[in-house]
BALOBA-1460 file (C-alpha; in Angstrom, 3 decimals):
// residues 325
<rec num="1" residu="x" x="3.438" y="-333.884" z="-79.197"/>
<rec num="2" residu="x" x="3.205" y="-333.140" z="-82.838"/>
<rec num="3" residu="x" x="6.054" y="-330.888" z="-83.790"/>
<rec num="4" residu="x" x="3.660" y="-328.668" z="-85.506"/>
<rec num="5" residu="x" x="2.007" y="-327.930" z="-82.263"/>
<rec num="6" residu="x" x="4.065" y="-325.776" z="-80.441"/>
<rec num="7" residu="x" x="6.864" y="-324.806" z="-84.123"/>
<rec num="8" residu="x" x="5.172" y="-321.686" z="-85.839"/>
<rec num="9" residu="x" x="8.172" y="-323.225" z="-88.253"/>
<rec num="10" residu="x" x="6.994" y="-326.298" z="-88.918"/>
<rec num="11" residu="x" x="4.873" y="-326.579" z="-92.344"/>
<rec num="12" residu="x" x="0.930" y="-327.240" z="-91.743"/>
<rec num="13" residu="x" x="1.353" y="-331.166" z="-93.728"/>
<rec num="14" residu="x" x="4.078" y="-331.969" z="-91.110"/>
<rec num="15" residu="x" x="0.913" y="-334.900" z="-90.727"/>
<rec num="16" residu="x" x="0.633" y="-336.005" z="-94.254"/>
<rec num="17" residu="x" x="3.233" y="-338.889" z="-94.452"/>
<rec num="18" residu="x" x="1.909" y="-340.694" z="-91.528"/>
<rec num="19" residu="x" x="-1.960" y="-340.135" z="-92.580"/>
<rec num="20" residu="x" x="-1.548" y="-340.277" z="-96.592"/>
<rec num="21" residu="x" x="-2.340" y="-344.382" z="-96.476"/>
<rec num="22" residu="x" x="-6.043" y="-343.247" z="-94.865"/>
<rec num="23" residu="x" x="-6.303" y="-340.287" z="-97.264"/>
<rec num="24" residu="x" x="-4.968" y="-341.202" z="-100.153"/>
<rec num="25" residu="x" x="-6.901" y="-337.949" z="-102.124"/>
<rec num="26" residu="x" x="-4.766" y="-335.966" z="-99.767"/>
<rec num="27" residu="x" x="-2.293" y="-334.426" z="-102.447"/>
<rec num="28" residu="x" x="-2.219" y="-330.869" z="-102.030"/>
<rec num="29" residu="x" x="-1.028" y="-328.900" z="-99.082"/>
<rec num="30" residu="x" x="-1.859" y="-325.364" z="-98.429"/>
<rec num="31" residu="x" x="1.297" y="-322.828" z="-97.986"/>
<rec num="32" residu="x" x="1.506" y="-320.004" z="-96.318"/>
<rec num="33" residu="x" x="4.329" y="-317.311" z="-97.062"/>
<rec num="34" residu="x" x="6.187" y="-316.359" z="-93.462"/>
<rec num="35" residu="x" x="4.496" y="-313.381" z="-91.898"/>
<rec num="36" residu="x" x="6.892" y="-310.234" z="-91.871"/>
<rec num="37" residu="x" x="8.959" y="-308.937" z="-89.662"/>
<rec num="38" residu="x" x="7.702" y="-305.861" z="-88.013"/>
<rec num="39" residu="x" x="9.875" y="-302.913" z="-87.795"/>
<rec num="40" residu="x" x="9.215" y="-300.477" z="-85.158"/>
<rec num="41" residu="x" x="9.119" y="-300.051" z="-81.223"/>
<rec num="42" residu="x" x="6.341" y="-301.490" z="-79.495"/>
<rec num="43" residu="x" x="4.548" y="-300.567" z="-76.616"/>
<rec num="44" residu="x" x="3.658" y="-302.971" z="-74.557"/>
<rec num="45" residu="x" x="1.338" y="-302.862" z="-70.990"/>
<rec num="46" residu="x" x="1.995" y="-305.361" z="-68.511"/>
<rec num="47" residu="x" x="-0.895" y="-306.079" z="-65.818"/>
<rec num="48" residu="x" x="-0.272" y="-307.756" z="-62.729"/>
<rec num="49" residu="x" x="-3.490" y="-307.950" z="-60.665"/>
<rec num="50" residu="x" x="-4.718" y="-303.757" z="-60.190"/>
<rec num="51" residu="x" x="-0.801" y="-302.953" z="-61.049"/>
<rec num="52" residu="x" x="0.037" y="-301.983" z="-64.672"/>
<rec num="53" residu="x" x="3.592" y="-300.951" z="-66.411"/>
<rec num="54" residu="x" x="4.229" y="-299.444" z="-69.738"/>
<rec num="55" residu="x" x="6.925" y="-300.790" z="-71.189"/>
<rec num="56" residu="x" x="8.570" y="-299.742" z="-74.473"/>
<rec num="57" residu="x" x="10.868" y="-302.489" z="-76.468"/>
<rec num="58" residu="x" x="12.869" y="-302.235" z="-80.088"/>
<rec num="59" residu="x" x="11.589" y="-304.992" z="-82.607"/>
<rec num="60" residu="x" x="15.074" y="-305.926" z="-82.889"/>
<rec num="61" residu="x" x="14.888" y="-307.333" z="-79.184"/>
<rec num="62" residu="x" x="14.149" y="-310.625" z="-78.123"/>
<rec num="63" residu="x" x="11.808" y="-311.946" z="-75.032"/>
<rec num="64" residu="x" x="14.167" y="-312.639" z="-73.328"/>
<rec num="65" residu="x" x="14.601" y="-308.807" z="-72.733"/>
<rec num="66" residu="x" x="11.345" y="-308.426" z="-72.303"/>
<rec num="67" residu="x" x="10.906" y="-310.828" z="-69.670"/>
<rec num="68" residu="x" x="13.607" y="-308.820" z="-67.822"/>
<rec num="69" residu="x" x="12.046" y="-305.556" z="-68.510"/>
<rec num="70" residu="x" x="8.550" y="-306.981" z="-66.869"/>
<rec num="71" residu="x" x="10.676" y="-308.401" z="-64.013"/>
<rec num="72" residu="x" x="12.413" y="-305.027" z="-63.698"/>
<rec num="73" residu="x" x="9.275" y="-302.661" z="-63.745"/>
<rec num="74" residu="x" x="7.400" y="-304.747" z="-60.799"/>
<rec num="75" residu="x" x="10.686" y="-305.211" z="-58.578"/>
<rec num="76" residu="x" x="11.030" y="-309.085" z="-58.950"/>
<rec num="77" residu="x" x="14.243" y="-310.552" z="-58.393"/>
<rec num="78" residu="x" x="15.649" y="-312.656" z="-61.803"/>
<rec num="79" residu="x" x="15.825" y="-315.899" z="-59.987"/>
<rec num="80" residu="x" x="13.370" y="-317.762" z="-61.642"/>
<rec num="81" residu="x" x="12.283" y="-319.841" z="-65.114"/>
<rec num="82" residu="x" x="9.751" y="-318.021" z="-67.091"/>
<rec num="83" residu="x" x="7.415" y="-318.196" z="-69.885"/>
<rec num="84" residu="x" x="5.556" y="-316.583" z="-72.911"/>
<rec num="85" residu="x" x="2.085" y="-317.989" z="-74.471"/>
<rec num="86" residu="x" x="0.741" y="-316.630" z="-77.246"/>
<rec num="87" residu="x" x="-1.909" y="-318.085" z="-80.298"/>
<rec num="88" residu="x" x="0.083" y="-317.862" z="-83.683"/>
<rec num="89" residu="x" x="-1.586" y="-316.910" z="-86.726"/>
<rec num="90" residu="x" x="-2.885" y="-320.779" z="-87.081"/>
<rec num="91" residu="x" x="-4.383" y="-320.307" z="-83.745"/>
<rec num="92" residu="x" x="-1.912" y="-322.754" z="-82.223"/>
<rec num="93" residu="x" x="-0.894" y="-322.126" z="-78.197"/>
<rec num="94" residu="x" x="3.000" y="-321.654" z="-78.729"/>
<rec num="95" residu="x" x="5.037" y="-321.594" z="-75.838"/>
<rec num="96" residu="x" x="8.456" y="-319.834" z="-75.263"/>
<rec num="97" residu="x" x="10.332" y="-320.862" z="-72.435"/>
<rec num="98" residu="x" x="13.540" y="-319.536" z="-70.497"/>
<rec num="99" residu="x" x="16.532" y="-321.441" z="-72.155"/>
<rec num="100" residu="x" x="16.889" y="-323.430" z="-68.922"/>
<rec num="101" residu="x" x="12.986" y="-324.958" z="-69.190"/>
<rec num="102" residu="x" x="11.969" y="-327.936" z="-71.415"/>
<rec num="103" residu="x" x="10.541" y="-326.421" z="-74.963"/>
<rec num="104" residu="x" x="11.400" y="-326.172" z="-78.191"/>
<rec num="105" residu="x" x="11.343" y="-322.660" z="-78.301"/>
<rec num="106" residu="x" x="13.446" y="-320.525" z="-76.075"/>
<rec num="107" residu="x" x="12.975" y="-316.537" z="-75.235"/>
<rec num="108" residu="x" x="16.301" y="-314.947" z="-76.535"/>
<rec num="109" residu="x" x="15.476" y="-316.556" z="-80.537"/>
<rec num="110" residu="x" x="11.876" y="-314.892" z="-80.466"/>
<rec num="111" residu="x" x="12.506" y="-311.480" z="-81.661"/>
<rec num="112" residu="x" x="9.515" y="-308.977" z="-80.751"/>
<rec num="113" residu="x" x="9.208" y="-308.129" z="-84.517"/>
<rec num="114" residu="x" x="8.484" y="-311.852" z="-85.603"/>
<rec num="115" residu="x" x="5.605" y="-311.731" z="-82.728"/>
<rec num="116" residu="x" x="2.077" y="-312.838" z="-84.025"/>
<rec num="117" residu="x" x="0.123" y="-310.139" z="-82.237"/>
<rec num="118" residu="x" x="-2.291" y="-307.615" z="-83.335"/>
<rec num="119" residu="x" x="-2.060" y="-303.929" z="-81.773"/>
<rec num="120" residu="x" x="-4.796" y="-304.744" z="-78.875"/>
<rec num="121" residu="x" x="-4.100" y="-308.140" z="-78.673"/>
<rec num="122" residu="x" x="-2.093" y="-310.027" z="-75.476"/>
<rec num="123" residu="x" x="-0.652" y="-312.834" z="-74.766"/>
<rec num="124" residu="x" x="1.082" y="-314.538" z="-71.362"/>
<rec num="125" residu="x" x="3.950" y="-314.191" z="-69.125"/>
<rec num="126" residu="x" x="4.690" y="-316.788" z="-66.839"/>
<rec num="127" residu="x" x="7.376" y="-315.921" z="-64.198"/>
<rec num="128" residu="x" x="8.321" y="-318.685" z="-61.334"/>
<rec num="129" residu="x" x="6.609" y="-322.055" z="-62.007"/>
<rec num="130" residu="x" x="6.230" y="-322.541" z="-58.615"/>
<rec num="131" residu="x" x="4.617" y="-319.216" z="-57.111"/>
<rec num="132" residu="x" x="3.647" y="-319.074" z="-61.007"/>
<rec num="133" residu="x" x="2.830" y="-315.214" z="-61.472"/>
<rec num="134" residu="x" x="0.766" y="-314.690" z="-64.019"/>
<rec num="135" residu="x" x="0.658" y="-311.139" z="-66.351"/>
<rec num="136" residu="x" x="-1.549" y="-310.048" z="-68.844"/>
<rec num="137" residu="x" x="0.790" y="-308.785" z="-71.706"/>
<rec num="138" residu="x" x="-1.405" y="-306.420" z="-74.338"/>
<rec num="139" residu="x" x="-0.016" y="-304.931" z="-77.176"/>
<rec num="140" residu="x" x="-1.255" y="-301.336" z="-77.086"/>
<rec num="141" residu="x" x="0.266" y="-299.996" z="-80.463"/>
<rec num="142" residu="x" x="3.479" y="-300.250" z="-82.862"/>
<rec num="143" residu="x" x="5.689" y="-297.325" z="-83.822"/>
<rec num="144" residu="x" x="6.755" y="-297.839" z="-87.208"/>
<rec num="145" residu="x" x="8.835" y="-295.087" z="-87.573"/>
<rec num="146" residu="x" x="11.282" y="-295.114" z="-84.334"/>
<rec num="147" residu="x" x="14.134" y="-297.490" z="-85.197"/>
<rec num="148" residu="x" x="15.979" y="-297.300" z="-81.885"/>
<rec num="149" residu="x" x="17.446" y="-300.674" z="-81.929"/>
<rec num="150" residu="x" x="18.536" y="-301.047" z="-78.119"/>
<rec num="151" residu="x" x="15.061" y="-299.129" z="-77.397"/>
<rec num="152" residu="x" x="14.194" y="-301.084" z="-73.622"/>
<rec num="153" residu="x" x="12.409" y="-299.181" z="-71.384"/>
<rec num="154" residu="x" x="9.508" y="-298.302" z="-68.607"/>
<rec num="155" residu="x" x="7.517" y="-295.744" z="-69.762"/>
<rec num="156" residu="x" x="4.952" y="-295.476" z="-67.244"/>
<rec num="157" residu="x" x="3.856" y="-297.093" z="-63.588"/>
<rec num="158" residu="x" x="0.485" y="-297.633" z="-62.259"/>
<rec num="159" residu="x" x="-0.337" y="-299.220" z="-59.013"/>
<rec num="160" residu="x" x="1.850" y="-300.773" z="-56.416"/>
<rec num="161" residu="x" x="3.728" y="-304.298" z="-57.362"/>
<rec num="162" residu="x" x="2.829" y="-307.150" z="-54.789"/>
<rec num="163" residu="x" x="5.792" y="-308.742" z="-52.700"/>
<rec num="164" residu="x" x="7.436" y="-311.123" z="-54.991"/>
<rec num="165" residu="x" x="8.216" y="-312.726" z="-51.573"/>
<rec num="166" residu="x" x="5.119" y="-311.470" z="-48.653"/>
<rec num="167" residu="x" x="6.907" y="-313.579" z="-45.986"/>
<rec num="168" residu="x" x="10.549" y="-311.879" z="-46.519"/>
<rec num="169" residu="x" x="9.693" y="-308.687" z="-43.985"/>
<rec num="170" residu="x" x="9.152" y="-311.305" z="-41.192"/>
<rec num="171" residu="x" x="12.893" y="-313.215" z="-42.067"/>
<rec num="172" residu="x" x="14.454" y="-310.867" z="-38.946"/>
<rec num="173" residu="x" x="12.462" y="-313.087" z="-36.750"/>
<rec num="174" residu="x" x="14.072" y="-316.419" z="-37.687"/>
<rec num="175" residu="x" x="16.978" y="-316.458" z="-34.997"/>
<rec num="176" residu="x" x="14.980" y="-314.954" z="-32.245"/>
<rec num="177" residu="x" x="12.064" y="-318.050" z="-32.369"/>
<rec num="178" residu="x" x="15.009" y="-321.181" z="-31.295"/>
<rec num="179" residu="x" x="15.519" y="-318.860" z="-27.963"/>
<rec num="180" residu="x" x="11.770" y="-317.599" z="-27.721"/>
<rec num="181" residu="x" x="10.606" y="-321.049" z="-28.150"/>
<rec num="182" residu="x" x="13.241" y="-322.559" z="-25.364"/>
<rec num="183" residu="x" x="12.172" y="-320.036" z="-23.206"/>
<rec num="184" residu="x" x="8.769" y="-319.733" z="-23.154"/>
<rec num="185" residu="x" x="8.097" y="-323.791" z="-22.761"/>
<rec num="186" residu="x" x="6.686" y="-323.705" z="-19.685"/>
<rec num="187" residu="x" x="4.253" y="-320.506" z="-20.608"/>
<rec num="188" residu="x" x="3.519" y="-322.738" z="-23.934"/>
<rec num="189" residu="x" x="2.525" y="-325.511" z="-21.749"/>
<rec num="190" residu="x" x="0.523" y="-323.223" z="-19.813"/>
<rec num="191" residu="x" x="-1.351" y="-321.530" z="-22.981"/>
<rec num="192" residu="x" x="-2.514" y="-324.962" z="-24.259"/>
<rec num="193" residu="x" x="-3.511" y="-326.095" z="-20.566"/>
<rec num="194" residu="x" x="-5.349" y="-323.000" z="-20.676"/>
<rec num="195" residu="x" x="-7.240" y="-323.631" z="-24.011"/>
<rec num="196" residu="x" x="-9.079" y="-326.819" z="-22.405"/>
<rec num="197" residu="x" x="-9.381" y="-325.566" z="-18.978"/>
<rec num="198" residu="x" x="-8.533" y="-328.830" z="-17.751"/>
<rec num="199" residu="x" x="-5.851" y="-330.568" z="-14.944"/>
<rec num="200" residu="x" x="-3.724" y="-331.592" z="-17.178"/>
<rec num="201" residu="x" x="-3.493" y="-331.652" z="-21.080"/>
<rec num="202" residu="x" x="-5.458" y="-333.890" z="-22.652"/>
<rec num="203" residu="x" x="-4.431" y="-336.302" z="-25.725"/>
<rec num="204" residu="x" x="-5.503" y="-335.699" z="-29.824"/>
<rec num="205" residu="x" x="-9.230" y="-336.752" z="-30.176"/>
<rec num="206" residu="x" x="-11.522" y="-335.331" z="-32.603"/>
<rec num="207" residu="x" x="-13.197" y="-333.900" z="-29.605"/>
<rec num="208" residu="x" x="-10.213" y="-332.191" z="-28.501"/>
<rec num="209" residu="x" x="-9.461" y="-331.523" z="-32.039"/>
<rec num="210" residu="x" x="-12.990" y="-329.968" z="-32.665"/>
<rec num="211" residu="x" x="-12.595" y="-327.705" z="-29.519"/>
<rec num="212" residu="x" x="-9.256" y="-326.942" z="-30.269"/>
<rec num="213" residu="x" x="-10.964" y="-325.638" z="-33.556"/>
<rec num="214" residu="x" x="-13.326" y="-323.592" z="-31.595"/>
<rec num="215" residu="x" x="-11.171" y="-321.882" z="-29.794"/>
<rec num="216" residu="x" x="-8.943" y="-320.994" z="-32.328"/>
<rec num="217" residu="x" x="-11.771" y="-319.512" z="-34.370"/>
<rec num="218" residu="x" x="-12.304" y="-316.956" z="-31.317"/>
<rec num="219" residu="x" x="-8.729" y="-316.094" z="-31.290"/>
<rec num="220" residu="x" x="-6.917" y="-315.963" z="-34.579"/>
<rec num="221" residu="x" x="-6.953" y="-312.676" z="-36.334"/>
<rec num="222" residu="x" x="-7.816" y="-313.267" z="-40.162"/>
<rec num="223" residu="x" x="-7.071" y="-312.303" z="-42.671"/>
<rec num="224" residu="x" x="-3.204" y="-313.949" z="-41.826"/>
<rec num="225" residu="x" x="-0.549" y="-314.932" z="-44.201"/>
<rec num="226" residu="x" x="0.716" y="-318.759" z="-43.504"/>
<rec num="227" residu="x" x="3.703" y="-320.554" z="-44.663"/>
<rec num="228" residu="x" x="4.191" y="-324.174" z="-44.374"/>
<rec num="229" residu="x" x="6.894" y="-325.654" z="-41.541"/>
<rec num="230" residu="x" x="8.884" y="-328.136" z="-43.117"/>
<rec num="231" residu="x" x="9.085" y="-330.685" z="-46.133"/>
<rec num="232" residu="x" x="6.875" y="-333.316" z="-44.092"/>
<rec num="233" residu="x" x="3.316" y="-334.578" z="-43.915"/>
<rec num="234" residu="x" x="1.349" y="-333.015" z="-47.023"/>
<rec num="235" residu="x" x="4.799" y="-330.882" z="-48.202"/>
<rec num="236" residu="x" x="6.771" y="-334.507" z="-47.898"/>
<rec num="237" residu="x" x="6.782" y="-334.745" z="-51.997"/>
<rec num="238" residu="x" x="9.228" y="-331.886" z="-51.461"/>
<rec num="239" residu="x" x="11.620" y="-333.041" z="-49.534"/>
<rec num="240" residu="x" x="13.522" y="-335.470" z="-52.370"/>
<rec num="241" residu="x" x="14.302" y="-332.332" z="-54.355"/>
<rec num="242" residu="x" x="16.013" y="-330.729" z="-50.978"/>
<rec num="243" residu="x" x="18.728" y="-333.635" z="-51.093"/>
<rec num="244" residu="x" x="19.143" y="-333.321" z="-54.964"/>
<rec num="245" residu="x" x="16.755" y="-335.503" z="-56.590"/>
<rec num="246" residu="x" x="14.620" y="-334.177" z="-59.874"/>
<rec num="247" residu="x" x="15.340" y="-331.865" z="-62.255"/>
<rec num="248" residu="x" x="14.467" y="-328.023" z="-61.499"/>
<rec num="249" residu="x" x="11.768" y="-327.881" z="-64.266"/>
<rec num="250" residu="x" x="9.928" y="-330.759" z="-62.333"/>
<rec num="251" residu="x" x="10.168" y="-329.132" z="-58.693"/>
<rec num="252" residu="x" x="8.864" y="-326.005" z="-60.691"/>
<rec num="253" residu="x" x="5.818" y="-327.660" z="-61.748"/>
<rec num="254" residu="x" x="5.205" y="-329.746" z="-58.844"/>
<rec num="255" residu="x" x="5.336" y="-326.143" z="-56.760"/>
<rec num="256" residu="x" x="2.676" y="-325.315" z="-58.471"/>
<rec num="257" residu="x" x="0.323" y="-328.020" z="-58.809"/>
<rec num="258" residu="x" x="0.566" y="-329.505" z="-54.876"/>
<rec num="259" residu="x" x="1.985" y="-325.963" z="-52.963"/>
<rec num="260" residu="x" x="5.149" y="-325.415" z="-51.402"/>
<rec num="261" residu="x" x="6.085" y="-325.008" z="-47.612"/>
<rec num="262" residu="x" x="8.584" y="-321.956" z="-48.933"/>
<rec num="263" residu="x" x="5.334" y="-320.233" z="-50.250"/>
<rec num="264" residu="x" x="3.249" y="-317.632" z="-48.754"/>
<rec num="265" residu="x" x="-1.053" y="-318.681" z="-48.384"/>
<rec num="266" residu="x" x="-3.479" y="-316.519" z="-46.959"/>
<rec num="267" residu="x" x="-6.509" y="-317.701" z="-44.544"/>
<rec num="268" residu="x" x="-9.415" y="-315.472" z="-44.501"/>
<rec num="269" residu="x" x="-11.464" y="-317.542" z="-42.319"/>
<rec num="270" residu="x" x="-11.621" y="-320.717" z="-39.809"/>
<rec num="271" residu="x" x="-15.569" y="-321.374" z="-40.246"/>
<rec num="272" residu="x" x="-14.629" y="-323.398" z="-43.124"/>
<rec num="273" residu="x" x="-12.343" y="-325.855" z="-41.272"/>
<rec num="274" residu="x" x="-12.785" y="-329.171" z="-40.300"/>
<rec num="275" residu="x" x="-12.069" y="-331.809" z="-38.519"/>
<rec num="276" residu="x" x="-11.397" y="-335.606" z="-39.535"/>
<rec num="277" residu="x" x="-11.310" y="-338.258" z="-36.919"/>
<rec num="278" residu="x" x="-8.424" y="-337.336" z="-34.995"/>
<rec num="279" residu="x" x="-6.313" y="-336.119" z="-38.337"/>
<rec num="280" residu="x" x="-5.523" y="-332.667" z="-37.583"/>
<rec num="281" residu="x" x="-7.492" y="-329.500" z="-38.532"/>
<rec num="282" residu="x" x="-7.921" y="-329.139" z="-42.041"/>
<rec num="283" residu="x" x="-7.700" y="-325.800" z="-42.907"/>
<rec num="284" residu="x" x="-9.033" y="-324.123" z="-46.446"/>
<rec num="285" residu="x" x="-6.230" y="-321.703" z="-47.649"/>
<rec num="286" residu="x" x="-5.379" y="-319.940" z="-51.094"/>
<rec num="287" residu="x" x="-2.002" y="-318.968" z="-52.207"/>
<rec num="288" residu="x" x="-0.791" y="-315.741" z="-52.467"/>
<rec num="289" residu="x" x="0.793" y="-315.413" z="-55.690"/>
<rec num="290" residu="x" x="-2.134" y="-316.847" z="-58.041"/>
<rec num="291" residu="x" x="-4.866" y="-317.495" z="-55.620"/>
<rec num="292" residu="x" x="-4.940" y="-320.977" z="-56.536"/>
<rec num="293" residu="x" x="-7.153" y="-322.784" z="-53.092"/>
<rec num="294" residu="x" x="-5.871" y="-325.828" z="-51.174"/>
<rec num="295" residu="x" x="-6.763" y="-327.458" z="-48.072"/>
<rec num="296" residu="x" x="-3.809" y="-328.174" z="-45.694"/>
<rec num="297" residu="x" x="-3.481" y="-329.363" z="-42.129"/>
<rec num="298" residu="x" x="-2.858" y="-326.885" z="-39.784"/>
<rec num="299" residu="x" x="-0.415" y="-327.844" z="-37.556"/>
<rec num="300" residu="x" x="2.027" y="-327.727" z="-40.639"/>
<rec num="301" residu="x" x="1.343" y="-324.164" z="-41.323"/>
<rec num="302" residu="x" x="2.608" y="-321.633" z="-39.362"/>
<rec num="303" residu="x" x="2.515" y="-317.290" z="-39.243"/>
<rec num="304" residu="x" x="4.498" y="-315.868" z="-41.914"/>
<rec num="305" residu="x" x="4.677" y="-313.057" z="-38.979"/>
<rec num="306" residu="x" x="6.658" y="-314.550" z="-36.476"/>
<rec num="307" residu="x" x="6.130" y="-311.763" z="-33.974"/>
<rec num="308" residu="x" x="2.357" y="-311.854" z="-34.232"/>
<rec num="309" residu="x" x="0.103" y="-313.731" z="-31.596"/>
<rec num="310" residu="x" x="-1.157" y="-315.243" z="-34.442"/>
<rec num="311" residu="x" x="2.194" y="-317.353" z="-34.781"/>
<rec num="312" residu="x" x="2.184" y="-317.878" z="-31.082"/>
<rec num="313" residu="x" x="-1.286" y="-319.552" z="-31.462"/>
<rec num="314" residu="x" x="-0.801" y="-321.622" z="-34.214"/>
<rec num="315" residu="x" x="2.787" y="-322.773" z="-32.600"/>
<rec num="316" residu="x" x="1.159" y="-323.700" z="-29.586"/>
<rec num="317" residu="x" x="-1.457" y="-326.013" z="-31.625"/>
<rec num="318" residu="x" x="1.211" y="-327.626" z="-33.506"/>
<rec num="319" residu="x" x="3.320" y="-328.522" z="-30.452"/>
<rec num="320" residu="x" x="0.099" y="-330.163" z="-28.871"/>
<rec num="321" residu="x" x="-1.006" y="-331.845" z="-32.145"/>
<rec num="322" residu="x" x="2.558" y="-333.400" z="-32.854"/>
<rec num="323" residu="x" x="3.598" y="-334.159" z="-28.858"/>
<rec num="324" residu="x" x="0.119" y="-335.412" z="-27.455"/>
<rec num="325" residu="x" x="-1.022" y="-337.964" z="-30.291"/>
């Protein structure tokens, strides 16, 4: 990448030395003097999905405060890399990252006053690369004559914030499932016997697997919020960064591009599962954070809810799917 592409710094003929050979009429380069520095507090309006804030920030601070200020008006815990994208006065996409993130821009040396925006114009904030929540930042208007240089604040709140974390409420329920699941073996054995009505339970077909499907489709209450089990099968590109291995920016990124067993996916329906050969259910999910759509096998998912029958029935399928192949 082109330092010119993503360096509102870097001069427009940044190009010419390695191109002048090919265009050797190529003498003059357009300049343009550096935009000013705005003085003022701006107002700012932060959407995240039907929730809005109105947030009020001093020129003289950076995004890096305003990052926090967004975080702080929808409840998010600071535990996360982050991200601005805006189109500079060139049109290019520049991107200001967290000072932990790869870029060559970082949020605390981007003052709000050097910002490229328009009053009405937006641009992008990025929070968690791997649940990647996205907001809608618009610049509603500029007061030029309010100087209040340590000016940070949320002015007003519209809408409830979604759980940074949906499957936290349902955390209580992690020590009680080891005894639950000890305990209730023999009823487990009982429930899956019960799904085939047969003599004895009967190995992973795609027959089996196709009326397994069935039957779930009668039981499971939808819409239900799933999280994966564990960094194996289709989360197993996970599981090097549990003992260590990759940098943080590229588990961030790969979070969001294949899906994470630590995030939260909702299922609205089972008519759009299927079955291949005798590979597990395949079940059509999207994730809660950005909506983003994947298709994951089912046995590996499980109900963020762990005192729901819906986690029951899904634990019962993945103890027959794993322990009768």
């Amino acid at each position: 990448m082109w330092k010119f592409d993503n360096d509102p710094d870097v001069p427009i003929g940044e190009l010419q030395p390695y191109l002048q050979n090919y265009f050797p009429d190529w003498r003059a380069i357009i300049t343009f003097p550096k935009a000013d520095f705005r003085e003022g507090v701006y107002i700012f309006k932060a959407h995240l999905r039907k929730a809005w804030r109105r947030l009020a920030i001093s020129s003289h601070m950076t995004l890096a405060t305003l990052s926090e200020l967004i975080i702080d008006s929808f409840d998010f815990e600071h535990d996360h890399l982050d991200m601005f994208q805006y189109l500079d006065r060139f049109g290019r996409t520049i991107e200001v990252t967290h000072p932990s993130a790869d870029g060559s821009i970082h949020t605390p040396e981007v003052k709000i006053g050097d910002l490229p925006l328009v009053e009405g114009g937006n641009m992008t904030y990025i929070f968690d690369f791997g649940d990647w929540w996205e907001f809608l930042i618009e610049l509603e208007t500029i007061h030029p004559n309010q100087s209040n240089l340590n000016q940070a604040s949320i002015l007003n709140s519209h809408g409830e914030a979604p759980l940074q974390y949906p499957y936290q409420e349902y955390q209580e329920y992690d020590e009680l499932e080891d005894n639950d699941s000890t305990s209730d073996y023999e009823g487990q054995l009982a429930r899956i016997q019960t799904v085939f009505n047969l003599p004895e339970i009967p190995e992973v077909t795609q027959a089996h697997l196709e009326h397994y499907l069935k039957w779930l489709q009668g039981q499971l209450k939808v819409p239900c919020i799933l999280t994966g089990i564990e960094s194996m099968g289709y989360f197993s590109w996970e599981e090097r960064f549990e003992f260590g291995y990759g940098s943080p920016q590229e588990y961030e990124k790969n979070k969001k591009e294949y899906g994470s067993y630590h995030q939260c996916y909702e299922l609205n329906t089972l008519d759009k599962a299927k079955v291949e050969g005798d590979w597990d259910i395949l079940a059509p999910v999207s994730r809660v954070s950005d909506g983003k759509r994947f298709t994951i096998p089912l046995s590996e998912l499980q109900a963020a809810d762990r005192s729901s029958e819906n986690y029951q029935l899904l634990n019962d399928y993945t103890v027959w799917y794993v322990n009768w192949r």
